[in-house]
N, C-alpha and C positions, 0 to 999 in steps of 0.2 A: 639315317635315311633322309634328312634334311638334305642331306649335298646333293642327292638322286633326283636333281631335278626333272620337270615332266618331259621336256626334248629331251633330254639325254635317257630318260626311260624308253621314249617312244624309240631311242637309233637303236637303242640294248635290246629291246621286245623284238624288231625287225630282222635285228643279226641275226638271234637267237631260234627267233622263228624260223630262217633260212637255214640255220645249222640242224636244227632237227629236222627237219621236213626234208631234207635232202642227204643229212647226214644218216640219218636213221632209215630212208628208203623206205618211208610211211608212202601210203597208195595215195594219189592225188587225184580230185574227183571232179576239176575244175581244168578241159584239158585246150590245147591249146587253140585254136586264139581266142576262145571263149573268156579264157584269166586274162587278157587284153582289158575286158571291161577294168580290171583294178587301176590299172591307171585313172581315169578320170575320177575315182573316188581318192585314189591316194594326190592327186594333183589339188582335187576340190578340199579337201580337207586340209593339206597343208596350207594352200592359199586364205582358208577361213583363219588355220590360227595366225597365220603372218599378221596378215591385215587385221585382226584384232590385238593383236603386240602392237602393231605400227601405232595404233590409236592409242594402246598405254602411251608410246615414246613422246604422240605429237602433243597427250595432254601434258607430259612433263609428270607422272604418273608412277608409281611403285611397281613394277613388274615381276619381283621377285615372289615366288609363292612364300617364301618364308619369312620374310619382310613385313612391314608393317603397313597395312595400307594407307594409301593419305587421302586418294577421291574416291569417292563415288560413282564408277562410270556409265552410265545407261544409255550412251547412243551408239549408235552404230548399228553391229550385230548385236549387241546386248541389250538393244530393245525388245529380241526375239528369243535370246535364250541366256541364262546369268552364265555361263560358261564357255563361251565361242573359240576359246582357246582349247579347251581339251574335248570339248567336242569335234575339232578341226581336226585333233591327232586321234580320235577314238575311227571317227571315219579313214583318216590315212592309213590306220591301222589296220582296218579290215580291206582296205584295197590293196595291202602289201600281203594278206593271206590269200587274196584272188589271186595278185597276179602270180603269187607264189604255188599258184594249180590247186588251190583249198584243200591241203591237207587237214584232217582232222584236228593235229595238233596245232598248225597255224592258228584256228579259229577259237580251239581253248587256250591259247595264246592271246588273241585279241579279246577274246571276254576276262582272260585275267587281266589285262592290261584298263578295262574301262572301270572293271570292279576295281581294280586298287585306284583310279582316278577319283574314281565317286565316294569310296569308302577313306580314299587314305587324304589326297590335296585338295578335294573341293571341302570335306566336313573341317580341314584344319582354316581353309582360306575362311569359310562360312563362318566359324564362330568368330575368328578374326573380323572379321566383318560388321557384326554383330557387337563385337565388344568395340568396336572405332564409331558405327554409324547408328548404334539401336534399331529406331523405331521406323528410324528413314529408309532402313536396307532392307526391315522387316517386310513394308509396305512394298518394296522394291520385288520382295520376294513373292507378293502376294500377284504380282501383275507378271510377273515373267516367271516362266518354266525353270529349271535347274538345267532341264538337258535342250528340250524339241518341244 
């Protein structure tokens, strides 16, 4: 599961979502142009996790989930939430079940999708974090949210 990184989850969760919800001719509850609204959530969300990547690249920074970390990063959007990156793709994710007409299956698609974020690459990143910066990231933890 290492190599399953989180873009590459969030394009697999998006096919997949598309494949049943349209392959299975589940009822969609969200109809047209109402699932319009998903774009601006799937736009605003991918633009969050960009530009909180960008700011890994500009600090010269470990961007790899499975990687070691080397800094500490608290500006930007991560003065508001310790994970602006998978929350970027947690939000893209449920604009891509709007615009996909909110099937059922879409949206327990997108809650599996943020449960395995939270349960599976933020608790591995976090303890990484933890055993590279202590006390520093502890504190870091205490000021800023995990998600919002």
């Amino acid at each position: 599961m290492k190599k399953l990184l989180p873009p590459i989850l969030f394009i697999l969760f998006a096919v997949v979502m598309g494949l049943i919800c349209w392959g299975f001719g589940f009822k969609h509850i969200i109809v047209f142009p109402y699932n319009l609204i998903g774009i601006p959530l799937l736009l605003t969300g991918l633009i969050l996790a960009q530009s909180s990547k960008m700011l890994f690249l500009n600090l010269k920074t470990n961007i790899d989930t499975f990687g070691q970390p080397d800094k500490l990063v608290t500006s930007g959007f991560y003065k508001f939430t310790r994970n602006p990156m998978y929350l970027g793709f947690v939000i893209a994710i449920f604009g891509v079940a709007i615009l996909y007409q909110g099937s059922i299956s879409s949206f327990i698609l997108a809650i599996l999708f943020f449960v395995i974020s939270d349960q599976w690459y933020i608790k591995f990143e976090e303890n990484a974090m933890v055993s590279k910066f202590g006390n520093e990231y502890l504190q870091y933890c205490k000021k800023t949210r995990r998600w919002i």
